[in-house]
PDB file of N, CA, C and O in Angstrom, chain B, residues numbered from 101:
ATOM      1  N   UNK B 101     114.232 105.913 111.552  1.00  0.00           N
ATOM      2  CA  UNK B 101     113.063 106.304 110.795  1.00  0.00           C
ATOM      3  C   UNK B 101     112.095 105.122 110.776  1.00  0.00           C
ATOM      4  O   UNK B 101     112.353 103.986 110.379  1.00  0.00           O
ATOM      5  N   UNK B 102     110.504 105.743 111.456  1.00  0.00           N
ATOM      6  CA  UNK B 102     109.860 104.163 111.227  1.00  0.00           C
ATOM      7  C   UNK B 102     108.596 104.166 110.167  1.00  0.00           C
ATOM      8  O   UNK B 102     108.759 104.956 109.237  1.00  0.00           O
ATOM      9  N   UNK B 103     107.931 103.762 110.156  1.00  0.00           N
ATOM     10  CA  UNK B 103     106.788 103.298 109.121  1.00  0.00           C
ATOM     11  C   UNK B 103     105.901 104.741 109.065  1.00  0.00           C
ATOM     12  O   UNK B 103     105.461 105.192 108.008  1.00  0.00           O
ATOM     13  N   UNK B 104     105.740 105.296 110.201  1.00  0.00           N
ATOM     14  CA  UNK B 104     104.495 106.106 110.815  1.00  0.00           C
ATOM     15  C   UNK B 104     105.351 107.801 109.897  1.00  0.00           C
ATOM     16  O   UNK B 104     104.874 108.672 109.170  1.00  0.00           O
ATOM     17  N   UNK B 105     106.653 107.566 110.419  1.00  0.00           N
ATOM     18  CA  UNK B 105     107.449 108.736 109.821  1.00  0.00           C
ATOM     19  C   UNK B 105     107.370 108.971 108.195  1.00  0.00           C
ATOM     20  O   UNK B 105     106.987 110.043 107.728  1.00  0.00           O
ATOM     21  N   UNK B 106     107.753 107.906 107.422  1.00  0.00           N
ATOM     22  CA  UNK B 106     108.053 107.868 105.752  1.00  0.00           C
ATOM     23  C   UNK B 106     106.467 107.668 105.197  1.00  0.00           C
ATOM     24  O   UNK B 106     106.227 107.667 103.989  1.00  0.00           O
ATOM     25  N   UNK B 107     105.159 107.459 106.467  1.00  0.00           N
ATOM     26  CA  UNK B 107     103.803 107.501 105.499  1.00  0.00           C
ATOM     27  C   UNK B 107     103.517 108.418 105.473  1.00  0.00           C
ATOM     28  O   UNK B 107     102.965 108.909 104.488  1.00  0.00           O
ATOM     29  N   UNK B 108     103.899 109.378 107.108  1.00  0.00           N
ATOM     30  CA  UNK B 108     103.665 111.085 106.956  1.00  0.00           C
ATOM     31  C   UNK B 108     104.126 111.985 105.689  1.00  0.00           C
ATOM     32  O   UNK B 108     103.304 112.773 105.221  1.00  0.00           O
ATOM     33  N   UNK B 109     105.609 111.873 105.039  1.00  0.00           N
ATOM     34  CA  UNK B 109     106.393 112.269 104.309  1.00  0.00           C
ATOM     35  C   UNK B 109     105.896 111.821 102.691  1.00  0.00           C
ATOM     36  O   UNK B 109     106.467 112.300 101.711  1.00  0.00           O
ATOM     37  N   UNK B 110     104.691 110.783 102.563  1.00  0.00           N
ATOM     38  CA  UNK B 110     104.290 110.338 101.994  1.00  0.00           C
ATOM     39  C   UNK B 110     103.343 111.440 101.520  1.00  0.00           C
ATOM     40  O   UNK B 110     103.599 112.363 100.747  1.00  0.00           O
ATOM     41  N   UNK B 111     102.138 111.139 102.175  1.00  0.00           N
ATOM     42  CA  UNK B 111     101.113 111.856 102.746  1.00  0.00           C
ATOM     43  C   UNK B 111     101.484 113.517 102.501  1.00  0.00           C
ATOM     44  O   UNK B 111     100.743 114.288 101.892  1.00  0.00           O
ATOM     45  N   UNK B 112     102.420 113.781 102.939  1.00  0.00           N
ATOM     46  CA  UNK B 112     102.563 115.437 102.568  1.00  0.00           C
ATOM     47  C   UNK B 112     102.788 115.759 101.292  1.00  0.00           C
ATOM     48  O   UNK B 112     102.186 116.673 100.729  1.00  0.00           O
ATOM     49  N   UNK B 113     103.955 114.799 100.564  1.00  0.00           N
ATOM     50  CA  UNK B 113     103.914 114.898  99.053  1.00  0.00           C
ATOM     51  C   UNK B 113     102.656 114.662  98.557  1.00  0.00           C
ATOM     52  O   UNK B 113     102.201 115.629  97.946  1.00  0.00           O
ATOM     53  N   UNK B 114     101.943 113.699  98.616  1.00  0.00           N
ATOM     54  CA  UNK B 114     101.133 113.921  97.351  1.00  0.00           C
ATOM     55  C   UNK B 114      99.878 114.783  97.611  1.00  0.00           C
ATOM     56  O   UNK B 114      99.404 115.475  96.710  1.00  0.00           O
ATOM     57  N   UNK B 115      99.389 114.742  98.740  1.00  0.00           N
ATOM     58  CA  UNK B 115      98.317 115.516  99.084  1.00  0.00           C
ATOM     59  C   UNK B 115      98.071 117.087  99.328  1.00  0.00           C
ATOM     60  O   UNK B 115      97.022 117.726  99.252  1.00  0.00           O
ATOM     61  N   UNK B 116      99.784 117.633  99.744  1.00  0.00           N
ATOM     62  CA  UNK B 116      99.873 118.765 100.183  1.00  0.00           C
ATOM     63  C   UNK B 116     100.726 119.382  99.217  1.00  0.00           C
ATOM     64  O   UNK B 116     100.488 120.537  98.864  1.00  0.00           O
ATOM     65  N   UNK B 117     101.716 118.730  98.738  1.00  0.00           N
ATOM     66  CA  UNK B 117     103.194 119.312  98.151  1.00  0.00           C
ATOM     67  C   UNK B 117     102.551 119.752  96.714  1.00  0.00           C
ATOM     68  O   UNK B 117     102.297 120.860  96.241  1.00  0.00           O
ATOM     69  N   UNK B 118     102.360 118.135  96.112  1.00  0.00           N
ATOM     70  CA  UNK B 118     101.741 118.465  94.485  1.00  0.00           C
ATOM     71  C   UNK B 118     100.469 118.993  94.387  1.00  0.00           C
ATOM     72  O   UNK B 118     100.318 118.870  93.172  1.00  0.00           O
ATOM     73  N   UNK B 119      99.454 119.487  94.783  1.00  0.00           N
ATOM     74  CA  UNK B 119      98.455 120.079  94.750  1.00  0.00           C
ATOM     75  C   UNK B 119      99.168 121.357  95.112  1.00  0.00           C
ATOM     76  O   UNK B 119      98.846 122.283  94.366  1.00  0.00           O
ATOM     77  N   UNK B 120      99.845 121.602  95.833  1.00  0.00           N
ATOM     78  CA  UNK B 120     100.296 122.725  95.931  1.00  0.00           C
ATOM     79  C   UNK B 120     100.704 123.428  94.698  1.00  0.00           C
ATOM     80  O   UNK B 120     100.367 124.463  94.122  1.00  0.00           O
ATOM     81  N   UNK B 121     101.660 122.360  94.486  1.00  0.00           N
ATOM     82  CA  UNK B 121     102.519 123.102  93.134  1.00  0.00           C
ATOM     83  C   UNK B 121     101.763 123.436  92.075  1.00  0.00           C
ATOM     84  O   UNK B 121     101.674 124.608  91.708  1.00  0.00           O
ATOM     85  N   UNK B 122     101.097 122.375  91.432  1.00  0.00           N
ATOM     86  CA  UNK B 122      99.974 122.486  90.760  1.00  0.00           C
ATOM     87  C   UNK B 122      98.709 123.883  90.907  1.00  0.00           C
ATOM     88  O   UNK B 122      98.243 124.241  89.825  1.00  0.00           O
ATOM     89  N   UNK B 123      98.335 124.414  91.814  1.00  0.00           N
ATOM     90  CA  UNK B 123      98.372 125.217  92.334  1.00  0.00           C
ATOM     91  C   UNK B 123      98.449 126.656  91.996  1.00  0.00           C
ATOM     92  O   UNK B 123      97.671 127.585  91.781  1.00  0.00           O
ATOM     93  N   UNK B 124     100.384 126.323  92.066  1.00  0.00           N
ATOM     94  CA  UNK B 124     101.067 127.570  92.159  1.00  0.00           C
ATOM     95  C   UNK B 124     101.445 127.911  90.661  1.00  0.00           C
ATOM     96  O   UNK B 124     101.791 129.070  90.433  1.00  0.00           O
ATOM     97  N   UNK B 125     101.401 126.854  89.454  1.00  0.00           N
ATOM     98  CA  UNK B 125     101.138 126.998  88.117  1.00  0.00           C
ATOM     99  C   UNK B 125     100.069 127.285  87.627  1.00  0.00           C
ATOM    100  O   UNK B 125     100.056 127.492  86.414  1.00  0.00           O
ATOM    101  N   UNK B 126      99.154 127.365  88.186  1.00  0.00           N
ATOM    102  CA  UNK B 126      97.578 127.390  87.572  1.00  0.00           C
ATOM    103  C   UNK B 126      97.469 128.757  88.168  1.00  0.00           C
ATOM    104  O   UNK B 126      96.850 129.406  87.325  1.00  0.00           O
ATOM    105  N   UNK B 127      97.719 129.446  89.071  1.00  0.00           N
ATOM    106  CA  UNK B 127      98.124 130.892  89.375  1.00  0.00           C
ATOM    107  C   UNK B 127      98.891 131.577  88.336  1.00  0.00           C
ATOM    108  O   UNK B 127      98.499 132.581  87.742  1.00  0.00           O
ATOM    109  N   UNK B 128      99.982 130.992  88.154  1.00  0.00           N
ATOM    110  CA  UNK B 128     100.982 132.071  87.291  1.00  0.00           C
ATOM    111  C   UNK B 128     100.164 131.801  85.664  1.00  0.00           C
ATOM    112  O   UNK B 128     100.405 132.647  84.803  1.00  0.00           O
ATOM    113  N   UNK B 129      99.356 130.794  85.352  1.00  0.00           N
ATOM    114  CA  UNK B 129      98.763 131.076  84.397  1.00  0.00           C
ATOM    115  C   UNK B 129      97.655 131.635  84.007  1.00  0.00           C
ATOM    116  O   UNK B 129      97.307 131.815  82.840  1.00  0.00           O
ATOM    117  N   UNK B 130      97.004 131.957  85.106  1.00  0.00           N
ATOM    118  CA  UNK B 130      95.261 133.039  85.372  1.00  0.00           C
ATOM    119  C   UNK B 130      96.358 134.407  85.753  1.00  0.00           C
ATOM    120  O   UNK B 130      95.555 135.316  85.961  1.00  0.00           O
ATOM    121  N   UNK B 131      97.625 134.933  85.925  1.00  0.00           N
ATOM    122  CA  UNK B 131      98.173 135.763  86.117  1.00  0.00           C
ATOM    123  C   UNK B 131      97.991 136.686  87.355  1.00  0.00           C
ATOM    124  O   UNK B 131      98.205 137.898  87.346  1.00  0.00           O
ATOM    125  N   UNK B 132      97.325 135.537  89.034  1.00  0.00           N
ATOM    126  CA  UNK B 132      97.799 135.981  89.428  1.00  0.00           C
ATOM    127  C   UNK B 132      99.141 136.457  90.129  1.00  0.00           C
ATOM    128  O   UNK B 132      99.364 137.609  90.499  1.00  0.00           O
ATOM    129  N   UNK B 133     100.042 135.312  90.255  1.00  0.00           N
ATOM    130  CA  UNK B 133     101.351 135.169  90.534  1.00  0.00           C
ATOM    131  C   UNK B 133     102.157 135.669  89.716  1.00  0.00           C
ATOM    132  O   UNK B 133     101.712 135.867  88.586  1.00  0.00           O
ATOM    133  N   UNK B 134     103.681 136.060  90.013  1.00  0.00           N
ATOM    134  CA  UNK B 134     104.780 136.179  88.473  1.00  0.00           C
ATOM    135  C   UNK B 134     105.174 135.093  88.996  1.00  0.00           C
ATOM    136  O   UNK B 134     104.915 134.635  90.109  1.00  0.00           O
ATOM    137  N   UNK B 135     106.105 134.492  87.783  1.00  0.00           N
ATOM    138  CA  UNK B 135     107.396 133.078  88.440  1.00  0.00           C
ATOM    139  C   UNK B 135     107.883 133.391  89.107  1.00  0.00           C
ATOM    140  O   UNK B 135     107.585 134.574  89.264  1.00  0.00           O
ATOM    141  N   UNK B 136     109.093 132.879  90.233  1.00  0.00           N
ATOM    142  CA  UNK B 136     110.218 133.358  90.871  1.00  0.00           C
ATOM    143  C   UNK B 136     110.506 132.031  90.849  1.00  0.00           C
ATOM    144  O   UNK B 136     109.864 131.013  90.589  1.00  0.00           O
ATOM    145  N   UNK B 137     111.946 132.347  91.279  1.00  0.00           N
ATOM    146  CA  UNK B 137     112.783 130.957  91.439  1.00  0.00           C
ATOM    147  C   UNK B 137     112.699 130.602  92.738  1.00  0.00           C
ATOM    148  O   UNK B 137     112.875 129.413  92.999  1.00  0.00           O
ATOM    149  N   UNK B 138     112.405 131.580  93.864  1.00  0.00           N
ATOM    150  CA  UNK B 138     111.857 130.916  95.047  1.00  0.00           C
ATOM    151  C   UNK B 138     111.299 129.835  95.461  1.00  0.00           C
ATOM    152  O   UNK B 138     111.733 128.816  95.998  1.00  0.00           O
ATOM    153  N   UNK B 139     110.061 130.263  95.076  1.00  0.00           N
ATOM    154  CA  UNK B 139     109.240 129.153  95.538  1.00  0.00           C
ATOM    155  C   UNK B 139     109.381 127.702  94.883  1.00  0.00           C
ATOM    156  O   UNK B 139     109.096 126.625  95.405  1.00  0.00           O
ATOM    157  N   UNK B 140     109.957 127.978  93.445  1.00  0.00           N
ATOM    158  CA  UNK B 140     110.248 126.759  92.581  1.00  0.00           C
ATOM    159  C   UNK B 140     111.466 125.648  93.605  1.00  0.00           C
ATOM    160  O   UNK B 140     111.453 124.441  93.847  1.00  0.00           O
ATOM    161  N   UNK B 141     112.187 126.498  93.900  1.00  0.00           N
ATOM    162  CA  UNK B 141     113.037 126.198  94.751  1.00  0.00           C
ATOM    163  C   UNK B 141     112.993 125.202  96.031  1.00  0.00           C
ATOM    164  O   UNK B 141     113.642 124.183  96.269  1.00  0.00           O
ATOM    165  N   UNK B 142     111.818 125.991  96.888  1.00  0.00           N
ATOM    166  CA  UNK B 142     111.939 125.164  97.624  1.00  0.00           C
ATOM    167  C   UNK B 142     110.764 123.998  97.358  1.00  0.00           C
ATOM    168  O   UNK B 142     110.928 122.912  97.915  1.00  0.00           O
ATOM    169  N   UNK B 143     109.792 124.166  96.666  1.00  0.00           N
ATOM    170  CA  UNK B 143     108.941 122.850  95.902  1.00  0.00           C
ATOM    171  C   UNK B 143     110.205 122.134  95.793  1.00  0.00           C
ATOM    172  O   UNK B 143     110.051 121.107  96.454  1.00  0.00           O
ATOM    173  N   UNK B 144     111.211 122.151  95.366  1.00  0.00           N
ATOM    174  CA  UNK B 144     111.450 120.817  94.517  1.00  0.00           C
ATOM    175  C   UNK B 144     112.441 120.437  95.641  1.00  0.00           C
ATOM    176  O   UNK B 144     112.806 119.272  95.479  1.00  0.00           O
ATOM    177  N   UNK B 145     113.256 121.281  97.215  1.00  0.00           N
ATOM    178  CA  UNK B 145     113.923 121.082  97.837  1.00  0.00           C
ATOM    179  C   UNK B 145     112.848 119.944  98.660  1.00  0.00           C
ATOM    180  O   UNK B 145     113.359 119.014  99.284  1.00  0.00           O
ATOM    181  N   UNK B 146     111.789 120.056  98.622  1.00  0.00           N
ATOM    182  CA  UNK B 146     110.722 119.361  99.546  1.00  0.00           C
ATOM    183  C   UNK B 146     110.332 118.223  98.746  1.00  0.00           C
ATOM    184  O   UNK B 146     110.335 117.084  99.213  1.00  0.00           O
ATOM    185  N   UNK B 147     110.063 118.436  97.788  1.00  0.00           N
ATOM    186  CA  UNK B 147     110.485 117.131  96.949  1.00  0.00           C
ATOM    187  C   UNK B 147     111.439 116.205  97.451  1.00  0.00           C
ATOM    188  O   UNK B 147     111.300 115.297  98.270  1.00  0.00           O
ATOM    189  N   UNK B 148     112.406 116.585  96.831  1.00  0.00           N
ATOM    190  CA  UNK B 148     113.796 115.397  96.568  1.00  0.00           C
ATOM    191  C   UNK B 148     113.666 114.813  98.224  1.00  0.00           C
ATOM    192  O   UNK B 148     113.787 113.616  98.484  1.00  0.00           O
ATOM    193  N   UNK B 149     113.343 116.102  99.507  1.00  0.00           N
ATOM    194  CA  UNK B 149     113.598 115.308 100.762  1.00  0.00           C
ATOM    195  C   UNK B 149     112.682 114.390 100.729  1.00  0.00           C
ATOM    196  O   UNK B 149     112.943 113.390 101.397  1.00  0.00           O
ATOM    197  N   UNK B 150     111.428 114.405 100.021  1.00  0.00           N
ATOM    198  CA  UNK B 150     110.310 113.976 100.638  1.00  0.00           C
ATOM    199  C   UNK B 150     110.728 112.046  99.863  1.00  0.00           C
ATOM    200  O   UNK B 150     110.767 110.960 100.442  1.00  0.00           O
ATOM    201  N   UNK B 151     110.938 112.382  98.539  1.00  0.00           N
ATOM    202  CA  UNK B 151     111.697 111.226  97.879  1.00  0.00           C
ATOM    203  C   UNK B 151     112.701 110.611  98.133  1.00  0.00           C
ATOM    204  O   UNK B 151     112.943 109.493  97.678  1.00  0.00           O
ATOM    205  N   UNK B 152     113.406 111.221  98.865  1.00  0.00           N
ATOM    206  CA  UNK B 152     115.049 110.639  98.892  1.00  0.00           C
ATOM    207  C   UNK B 152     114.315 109.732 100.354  1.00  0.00           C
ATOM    208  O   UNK B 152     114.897 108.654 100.475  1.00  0.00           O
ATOM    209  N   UNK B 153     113.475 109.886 101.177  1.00  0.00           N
ATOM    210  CA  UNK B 153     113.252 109.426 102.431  1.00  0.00           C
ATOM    211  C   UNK B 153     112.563 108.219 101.790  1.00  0.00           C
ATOM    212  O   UNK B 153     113.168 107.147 101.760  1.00  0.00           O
ATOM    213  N   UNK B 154     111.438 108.322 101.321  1.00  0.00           N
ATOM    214  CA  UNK B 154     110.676 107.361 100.374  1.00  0.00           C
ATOM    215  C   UNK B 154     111.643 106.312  99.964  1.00  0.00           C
ATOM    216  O   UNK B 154     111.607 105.183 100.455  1.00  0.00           O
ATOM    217  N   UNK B 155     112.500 106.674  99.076  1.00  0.00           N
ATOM    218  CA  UNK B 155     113.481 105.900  98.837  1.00  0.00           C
ATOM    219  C   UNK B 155     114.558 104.720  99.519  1.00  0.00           C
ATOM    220  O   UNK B 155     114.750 103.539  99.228  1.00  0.00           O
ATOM    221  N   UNK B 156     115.361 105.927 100.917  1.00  0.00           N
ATOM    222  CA  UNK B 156     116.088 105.246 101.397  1.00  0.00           C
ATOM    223  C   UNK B 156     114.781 104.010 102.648  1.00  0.00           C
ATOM    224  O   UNK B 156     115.026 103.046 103.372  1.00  0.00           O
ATOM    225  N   UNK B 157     114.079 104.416 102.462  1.00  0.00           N
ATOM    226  CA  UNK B 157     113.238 103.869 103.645  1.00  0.00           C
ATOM    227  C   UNK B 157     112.681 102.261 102.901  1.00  0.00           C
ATOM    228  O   UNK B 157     112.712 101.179 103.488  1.00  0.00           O
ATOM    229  N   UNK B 158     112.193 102.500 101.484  1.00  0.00           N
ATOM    230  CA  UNK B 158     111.786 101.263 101.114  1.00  0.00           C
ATOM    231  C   UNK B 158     113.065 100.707 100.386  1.00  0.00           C
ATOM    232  O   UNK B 158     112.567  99.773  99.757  1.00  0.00           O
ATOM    233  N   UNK B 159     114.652 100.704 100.027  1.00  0.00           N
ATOM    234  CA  UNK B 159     115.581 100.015 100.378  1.00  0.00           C
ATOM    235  C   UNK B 159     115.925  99.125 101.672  1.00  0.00           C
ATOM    236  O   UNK B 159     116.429  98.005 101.586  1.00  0.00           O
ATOM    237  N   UNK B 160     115.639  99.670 102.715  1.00  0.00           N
ATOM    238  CA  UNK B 160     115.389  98.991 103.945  1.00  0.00           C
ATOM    239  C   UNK B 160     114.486  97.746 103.985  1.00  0.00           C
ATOM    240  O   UNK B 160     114.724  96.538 103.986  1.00  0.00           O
ATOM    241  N   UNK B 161     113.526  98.374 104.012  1.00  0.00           N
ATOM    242  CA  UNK B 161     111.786  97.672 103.850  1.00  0.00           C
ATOM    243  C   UNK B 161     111.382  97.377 102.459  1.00  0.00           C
ATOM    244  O   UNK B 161     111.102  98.411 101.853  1.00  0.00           O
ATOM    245  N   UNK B 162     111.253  96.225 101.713  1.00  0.00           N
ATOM    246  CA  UNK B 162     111.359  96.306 100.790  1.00  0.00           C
ATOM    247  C   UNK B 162     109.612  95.859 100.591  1.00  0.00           C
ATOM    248  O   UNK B 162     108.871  95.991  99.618  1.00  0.00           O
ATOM    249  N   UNK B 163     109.388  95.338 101.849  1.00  0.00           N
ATOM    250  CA  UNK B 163     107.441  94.920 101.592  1.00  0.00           C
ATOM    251  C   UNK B 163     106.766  96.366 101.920  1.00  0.00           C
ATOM    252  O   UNK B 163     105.592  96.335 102.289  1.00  0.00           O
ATOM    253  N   UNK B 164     107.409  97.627 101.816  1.00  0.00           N
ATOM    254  CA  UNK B 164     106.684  98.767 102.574  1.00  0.00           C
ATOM    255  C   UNK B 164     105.770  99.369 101.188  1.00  0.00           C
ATOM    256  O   UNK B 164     106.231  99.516 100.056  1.00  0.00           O
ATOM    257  N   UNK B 165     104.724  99.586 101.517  1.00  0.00           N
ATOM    258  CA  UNK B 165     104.014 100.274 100.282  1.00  0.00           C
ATOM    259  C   UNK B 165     102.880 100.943 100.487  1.00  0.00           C
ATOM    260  O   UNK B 165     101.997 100.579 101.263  1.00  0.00           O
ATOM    261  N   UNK B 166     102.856 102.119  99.680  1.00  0.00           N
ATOM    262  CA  UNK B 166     101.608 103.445 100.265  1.00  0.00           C
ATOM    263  C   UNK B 166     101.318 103.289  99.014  1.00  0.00           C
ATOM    264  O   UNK B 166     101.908 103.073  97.955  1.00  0.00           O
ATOM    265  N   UNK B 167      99.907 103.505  99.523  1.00  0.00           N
ATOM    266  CA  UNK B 167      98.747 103.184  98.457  1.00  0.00           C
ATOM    267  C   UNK B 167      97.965 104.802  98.069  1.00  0.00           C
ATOM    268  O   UNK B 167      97.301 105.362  98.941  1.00  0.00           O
ATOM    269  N   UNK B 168      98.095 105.261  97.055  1.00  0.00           N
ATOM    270  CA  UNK B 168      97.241 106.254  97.029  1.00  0.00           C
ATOM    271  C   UNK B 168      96.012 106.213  96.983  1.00  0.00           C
ATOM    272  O   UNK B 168      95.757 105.018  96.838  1.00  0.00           O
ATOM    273  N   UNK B 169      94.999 106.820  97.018  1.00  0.00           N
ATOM    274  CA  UNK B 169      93.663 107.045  96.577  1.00  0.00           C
ATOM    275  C   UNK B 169      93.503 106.964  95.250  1.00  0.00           C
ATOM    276  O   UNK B 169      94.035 107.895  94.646  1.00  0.00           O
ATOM    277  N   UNK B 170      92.694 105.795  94.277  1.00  0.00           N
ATOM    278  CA  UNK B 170      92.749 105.890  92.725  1.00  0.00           C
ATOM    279  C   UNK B 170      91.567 107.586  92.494  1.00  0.00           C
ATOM    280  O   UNK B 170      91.939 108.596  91.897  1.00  0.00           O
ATOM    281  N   UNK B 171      90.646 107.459  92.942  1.00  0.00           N
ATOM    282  CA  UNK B 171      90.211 108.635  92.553  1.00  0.00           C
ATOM    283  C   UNK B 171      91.009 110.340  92.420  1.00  0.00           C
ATOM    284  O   UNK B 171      90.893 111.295  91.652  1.00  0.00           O
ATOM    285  N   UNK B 172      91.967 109.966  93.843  1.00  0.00           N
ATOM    286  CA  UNK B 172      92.516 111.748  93.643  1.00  0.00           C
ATOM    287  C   UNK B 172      93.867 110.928  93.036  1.00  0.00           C
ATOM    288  O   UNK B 172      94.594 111.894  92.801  1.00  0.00           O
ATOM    289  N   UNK B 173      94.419 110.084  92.756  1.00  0.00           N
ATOM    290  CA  UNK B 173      95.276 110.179  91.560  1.00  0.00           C
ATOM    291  C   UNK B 173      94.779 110.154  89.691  1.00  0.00           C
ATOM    292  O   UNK B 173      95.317 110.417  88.616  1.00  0.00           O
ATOM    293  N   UNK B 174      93.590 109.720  90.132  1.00  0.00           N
ATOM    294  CA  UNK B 174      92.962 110.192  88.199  1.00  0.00           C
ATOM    295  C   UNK B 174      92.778 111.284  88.125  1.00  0.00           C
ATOM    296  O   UNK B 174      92.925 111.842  87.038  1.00  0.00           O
ATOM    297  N   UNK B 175      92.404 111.967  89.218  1.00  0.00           N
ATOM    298  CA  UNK B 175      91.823 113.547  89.210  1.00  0.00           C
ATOM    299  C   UNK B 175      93.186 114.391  89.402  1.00  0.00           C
ATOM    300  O   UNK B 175      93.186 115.466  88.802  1.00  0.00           O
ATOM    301  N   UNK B 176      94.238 114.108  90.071  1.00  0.00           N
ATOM    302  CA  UNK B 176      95.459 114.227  89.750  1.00  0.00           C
ATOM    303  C   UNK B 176      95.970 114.778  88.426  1.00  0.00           C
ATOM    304  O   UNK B 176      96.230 115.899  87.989  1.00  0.00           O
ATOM    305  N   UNK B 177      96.013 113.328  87.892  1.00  0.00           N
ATOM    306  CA  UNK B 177      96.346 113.009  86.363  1.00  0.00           C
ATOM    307  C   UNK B 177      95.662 113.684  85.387  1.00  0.00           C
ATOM    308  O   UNK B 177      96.076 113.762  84.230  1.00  0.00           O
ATOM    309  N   UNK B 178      94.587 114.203  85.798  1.00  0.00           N
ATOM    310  CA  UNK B 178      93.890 115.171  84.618  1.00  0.00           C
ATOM    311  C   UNK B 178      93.954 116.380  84.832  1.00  0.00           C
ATOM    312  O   UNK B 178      93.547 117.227  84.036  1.00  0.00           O
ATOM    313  N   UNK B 179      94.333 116.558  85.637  1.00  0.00           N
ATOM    314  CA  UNK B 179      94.571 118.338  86.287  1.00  0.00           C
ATOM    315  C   UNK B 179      96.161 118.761  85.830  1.00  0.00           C
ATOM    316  O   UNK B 179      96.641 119.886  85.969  1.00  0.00           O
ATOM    317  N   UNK B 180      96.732 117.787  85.353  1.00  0.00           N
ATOM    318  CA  UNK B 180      98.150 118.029  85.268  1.00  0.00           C
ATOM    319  C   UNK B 180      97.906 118.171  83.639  1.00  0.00           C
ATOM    320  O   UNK B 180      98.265 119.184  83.039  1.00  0.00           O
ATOM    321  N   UNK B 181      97.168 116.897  82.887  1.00  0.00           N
ATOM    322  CA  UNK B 181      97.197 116.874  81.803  1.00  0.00           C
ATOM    323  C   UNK B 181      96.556 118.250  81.329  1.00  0.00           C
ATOM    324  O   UNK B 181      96.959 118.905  80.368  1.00  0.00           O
ATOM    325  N   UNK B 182      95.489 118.581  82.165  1.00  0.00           N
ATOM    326  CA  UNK B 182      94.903 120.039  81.387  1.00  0.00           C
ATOM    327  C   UNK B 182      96.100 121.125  81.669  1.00  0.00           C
ATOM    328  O   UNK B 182      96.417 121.867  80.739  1.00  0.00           O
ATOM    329  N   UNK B 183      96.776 121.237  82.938  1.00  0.00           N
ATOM    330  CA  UNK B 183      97.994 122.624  82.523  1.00  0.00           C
ATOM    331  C   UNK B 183      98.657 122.196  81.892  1.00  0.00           C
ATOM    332  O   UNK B 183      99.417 123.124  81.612  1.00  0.00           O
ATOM    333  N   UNK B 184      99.004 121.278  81.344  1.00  0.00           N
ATOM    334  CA  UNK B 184     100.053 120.898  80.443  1.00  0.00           C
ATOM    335  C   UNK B 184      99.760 121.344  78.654  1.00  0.00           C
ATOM    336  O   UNK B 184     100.474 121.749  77.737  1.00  0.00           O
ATOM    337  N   UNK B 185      98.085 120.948  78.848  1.00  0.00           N
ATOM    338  CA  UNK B 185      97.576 121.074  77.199  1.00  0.00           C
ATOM    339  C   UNK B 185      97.024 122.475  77.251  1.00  0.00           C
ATOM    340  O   UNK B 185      96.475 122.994  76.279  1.00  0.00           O
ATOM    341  N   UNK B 186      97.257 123.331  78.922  1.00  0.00           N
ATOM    342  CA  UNK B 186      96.895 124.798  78.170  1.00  0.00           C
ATOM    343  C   UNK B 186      98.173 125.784  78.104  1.00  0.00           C
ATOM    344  O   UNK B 186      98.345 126.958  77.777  1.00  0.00           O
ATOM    345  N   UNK B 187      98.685 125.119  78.403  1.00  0.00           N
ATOM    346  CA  UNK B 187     100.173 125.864  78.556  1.00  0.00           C
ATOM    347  C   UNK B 187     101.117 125.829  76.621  1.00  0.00           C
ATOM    348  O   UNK B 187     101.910 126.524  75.986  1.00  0.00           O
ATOM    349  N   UNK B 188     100.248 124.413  76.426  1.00  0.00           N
ATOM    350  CA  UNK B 188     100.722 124.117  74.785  1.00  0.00           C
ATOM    351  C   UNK B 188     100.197 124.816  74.099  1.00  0.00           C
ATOM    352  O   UNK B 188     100.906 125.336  73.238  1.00  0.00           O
ATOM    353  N   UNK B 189      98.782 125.164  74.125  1.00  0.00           N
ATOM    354  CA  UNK B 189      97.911 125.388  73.503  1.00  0.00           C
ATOM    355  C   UNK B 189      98.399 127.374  73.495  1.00  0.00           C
ATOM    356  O   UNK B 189      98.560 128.053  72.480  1.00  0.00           O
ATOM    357  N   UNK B 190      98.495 127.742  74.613  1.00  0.00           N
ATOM    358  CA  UNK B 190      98.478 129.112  75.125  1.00  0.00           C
ATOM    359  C   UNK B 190      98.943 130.368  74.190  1.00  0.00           C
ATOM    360  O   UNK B 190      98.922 131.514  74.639  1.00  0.00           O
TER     361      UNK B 190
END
């Protein structure tokens, strides 16, 4: 596994995976989606791979480090905080 591999795996989590998911909650709460355990399923199976690689890769490499974007992680961070405070609120 080299550098180019675990930034891709990087790169898909945060840009593709969690926007996704995020997403797929903000659907089931405008009602168009129902839950299923499906899709929850494999979100989080794509997860753990996407982490467990992250992981075993910077055990190896311990100077290895991906930098996110500060803007789409604040914008991130507030998109989570609002389903979170309408889901409380709801």
């Amino acid at each position: 596994m080299n550098e180019k591999n675990v930034t891709l795996s990087n790169r898909l989590l945060y840009y593709l995976i969690a926007p996704g998911l995020l997403l797929y909650f903000v659907m089931i709460d405008a009602g168009f989606l129902t839950p299923s355990f499906l899709p929850l399923t494999m979100f989080g199976a794509i997860i753990i791979l996407c982490v467990a690689i992250h992981l075993l890769y910077k055990k190896k490499n311990v100077e290895y480090k991906f930098d996110v974007n500060k803007l789409y992680a604040n914008a991130m961070a507030l998109l989570v905080i609002w389903e979170l405070s309408y889901n409380f609120y709801k």
